[in-house]
C-alpha positions as a printed Julia matrix, in Angstrom:
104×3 Matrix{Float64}:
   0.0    0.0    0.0
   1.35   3.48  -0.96
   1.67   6.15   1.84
  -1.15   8.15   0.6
  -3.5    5.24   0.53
  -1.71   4.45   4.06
  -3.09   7.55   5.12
  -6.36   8.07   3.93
  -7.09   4.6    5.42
  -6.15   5.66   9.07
  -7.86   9.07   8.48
 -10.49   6.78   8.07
 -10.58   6.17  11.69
  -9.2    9.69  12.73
 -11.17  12.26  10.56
  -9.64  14.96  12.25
  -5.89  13.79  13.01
  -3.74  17.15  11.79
  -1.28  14.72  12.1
  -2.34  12.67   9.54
  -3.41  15.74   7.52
  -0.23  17.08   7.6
   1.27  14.43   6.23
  -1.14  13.5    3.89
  -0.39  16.73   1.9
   3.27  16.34   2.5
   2.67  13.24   0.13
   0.81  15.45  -1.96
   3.76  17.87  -2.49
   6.33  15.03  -2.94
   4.04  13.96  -5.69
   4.08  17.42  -7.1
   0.07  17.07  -6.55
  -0.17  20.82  -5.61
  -3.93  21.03  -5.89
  -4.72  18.24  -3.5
  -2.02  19.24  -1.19
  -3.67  22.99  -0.87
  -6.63  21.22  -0.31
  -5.69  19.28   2.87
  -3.63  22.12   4.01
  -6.03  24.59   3.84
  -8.99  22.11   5.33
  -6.68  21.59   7.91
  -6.26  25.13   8.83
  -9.85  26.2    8.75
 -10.48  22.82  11.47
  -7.47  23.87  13.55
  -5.8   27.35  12.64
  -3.33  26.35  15.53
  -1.52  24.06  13.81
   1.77  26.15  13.07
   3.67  23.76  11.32
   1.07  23.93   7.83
   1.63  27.21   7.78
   5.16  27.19   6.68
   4.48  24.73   3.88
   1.46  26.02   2.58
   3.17  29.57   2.4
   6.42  27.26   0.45
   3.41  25.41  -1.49
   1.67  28.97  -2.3
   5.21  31.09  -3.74
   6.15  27.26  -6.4
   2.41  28.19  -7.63
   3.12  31.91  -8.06
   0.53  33.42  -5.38
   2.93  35.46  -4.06
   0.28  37.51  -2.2
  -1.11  34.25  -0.66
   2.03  32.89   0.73
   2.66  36.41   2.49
  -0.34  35.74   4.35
  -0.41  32.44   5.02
   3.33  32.99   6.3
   1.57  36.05   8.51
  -1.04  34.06   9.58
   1.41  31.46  10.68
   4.16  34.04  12.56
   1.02  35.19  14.73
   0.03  31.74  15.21
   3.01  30.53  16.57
   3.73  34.16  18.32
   0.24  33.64  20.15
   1.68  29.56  21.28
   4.86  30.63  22.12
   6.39  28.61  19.72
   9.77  30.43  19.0
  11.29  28.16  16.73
   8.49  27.82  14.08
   8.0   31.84  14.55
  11.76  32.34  13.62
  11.29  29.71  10.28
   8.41  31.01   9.11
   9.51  34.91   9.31
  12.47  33.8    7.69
  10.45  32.51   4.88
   8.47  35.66   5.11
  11.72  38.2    4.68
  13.06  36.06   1.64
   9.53  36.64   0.24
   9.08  40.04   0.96
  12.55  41.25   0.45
  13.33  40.46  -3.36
């Protein structure tokens, strides 16, 4: 069984595992499956905007496609996000991903 089936089958069980969701567009990306991979990002987001991590590769996901404007926000999104838990380290990737961005 391939990962993505692998996944879908225990999402199966665990609708709402951001775990799982993560990953599953992770597979998505590695398969240069952009669409789907926004897809389970972004569902992902709306069900649990505290999940910092999707923000950084949406935002990566969002400047391949050419929606510049989209990753700046989704990187925003993310740096308050992770401001708001605390979370230093994904605050400090995901600004650094903003700057590049922003800076050209």
């Amino acid at each position: 069984m391939d990962r993505i089936a692998q996944l879908k089958a225990f999402l199966e069980d665990s609708p709402n595992d951001s775990f799982l969701q993560h990953a599953l567009a992770l597979e998505y990306i590695k398969l240069n499956d952009d669409a789907a991979a926004r897809g389970v990002f972004e569902a992902l987001l709306a069900r649990e905007p505290g999940y910092v991590g999707s923000y950084y590769h949406l935002g990566r996901l969002l400047e391949r496609t050419g929606e510049r404007d989209a990753a700046i926000a989704a990187y925003e999104k993310g740096m308050s996000v992770a401001r708001a838990a605390r979370d230093m380290h994904a605050y400090n990737e995901l600004q650094a991903a903003y700057e590049d961005l922003t800076d050209e």
